[in-house]
N, C-alpha and C positions, 0 to 999 in steps of 0.2 A: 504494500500500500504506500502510492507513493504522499506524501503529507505536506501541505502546501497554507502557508499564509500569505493572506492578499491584505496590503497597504494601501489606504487609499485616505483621500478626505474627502471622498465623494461618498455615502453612503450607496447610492444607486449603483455607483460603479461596483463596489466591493460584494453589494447583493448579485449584480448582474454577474462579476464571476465566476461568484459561491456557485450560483446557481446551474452556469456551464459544467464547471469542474466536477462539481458533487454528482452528476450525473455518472460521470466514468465508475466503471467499478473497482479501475483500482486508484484512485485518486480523491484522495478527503481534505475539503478545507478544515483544517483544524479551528482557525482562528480570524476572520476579517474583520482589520480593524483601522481606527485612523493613525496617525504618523506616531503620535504622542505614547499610544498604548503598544507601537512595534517591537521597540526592547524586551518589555518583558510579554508581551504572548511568543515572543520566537522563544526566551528563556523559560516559559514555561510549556512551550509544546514541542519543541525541538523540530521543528520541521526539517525537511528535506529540501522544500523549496521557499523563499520568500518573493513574492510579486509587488515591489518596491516602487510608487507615485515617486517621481522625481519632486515635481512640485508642490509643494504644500503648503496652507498658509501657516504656521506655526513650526512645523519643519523642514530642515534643510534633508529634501531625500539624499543628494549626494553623501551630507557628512552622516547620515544616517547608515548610510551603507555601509561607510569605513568601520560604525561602530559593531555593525551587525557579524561583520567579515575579521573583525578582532575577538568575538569570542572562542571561548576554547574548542569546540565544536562549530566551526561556522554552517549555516547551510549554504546550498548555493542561492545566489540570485540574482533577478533578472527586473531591470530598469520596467515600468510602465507606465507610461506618458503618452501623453496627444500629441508633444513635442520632439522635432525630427530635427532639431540644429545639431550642427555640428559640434557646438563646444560642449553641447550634453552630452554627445553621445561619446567624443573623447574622454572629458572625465571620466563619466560610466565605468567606460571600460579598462583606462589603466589605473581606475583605483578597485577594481580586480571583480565587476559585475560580470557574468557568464550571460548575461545576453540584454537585449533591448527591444521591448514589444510594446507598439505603438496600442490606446485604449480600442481602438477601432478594427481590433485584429480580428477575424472571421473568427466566429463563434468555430465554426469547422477545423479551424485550425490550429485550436488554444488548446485542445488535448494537446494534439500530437505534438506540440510543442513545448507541452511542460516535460511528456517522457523525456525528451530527446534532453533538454537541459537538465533531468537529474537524472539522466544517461552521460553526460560527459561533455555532449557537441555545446560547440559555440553556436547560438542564437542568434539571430539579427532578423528582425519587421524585412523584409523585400523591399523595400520601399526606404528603408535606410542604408542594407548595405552595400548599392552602390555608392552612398557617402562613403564611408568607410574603404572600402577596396577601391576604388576610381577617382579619388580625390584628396580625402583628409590628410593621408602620410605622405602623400609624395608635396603636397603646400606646406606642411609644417615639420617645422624639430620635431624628429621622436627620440629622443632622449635611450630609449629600451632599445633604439635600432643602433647594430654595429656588425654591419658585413660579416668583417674577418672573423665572429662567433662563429661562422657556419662553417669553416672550415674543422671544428673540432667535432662535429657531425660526423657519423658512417653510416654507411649508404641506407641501412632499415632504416636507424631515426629520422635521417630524411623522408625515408618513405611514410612514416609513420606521421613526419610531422606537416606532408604536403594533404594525406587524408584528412588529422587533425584540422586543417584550416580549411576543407571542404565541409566540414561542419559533424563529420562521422563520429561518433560514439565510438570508446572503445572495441566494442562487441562486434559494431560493424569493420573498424580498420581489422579489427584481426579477421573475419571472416574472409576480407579482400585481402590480405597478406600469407591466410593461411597460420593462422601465429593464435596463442591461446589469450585472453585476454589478460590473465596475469603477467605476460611476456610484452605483452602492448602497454598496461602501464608502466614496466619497470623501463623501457625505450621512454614513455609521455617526461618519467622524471627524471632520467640520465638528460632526455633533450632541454627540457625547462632549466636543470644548473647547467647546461654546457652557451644556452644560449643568454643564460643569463634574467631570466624574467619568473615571473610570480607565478602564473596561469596561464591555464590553455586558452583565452583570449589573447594575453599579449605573445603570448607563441604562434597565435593564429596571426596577427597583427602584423611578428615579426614575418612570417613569411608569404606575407601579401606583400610586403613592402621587398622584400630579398628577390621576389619574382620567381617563387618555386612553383607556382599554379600555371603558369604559363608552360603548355605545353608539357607536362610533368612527366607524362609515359610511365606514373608508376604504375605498376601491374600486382 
């Protein structure tokens, strides 16, 4: 059962989630609530997933997130907002959110999209990630980007970490690699300290930016 809290200051939005999600069978909102009550329903339910309002009027969702992502247990979680700027969705992400889904995401597609996020993949709204891959790193410093990392790469983690930023789950790169999934995490965190970065978003980051998806040929 995957266990999911939604943040919101919108009541209707937080209902309208509840309400998609609880549907699944195996997906329980534990807890939806506004920004103020977020700390402690994740500390008292332990979720698996948090669905994080960037904007709030009384909280900052950003610095909310850092706090969420410093407990000892973090779950994962995923930005959600009406809002598609870029400097949101930068923050977001390298202060270490696993995905960004805009309030207006198909009902149809909010399942499949919370598995997939507390399956591993990086997330991104369709609608945002071409910001992100066709724009935002090659205009700005990224600070997390340094080429010559990639030479300390061999050839699986590559391979491992060009599926990774096609958005695969562990379960899926190994099924494409042929590799068990414990052998595909222990490649995700040899490549995260060889490349230097936090998460499989700024590992995804780094190699949109590095230009391993172009043409990749992994098999």
């Amino acid at each position: 059962m995957i266990r999911v809290v939604v943040v919101d200051d919108e009541a209707l939005v937080r209902s309208g989630f509840s309400l998609i999600l609880d549907v699944a069978e195996d997906i329980e909102v534990v807890a939806a609530v506004p920004g103020g009550q977020a700390l402690a329903a994740v500390t008292e339910h332990a979720p698996d997933l948090v669905l994080l309002d960037v904007r709030m009027p009384d909280v900052d969702g950003l610095a909310l997130l850092e706090q969420v992502l410093a407990l000892p247990a973090p779950p994962v979680v995923a930005m959600l907002t009406t809002f598609d700027s870029d400097e949101y969705i930068a923050q977001a992400l390298s202060s270490g959110a696993s995905g960004y889904l805009l309030k207006d995401t198909d009902p149809d597609h909010l399942t499949p999209l919370v598995r997939s996020l507390t399956g591993g993949a990086v997330v991104l709204d369709r609608r945002i990630a071409p910001v992100v891959v066709g724009g935002y790193l090659s205009r700005h410093h990224d600070p997390q980007f340094d080429s010559a990392r990639g030479t300390a790469l061999n050839r699986r983690e590559r391979d491992v970490l060009t599926l990774l930023a096609q958005g695969l789950t562990n379960a899926e790169i190994g099924r494409h690699l042929h590799l068990s999934t414990g052998t595909v995490k222990d490649h995700v965190s040899s490549l995260l300290a060889k490349l230097a970065v936090d998460n499989r978003v700024q590992a995804a980051l780094w190699a949109q930016r590095a230009g391993l998806l172009v043409n990749s040929g992994v098999k």
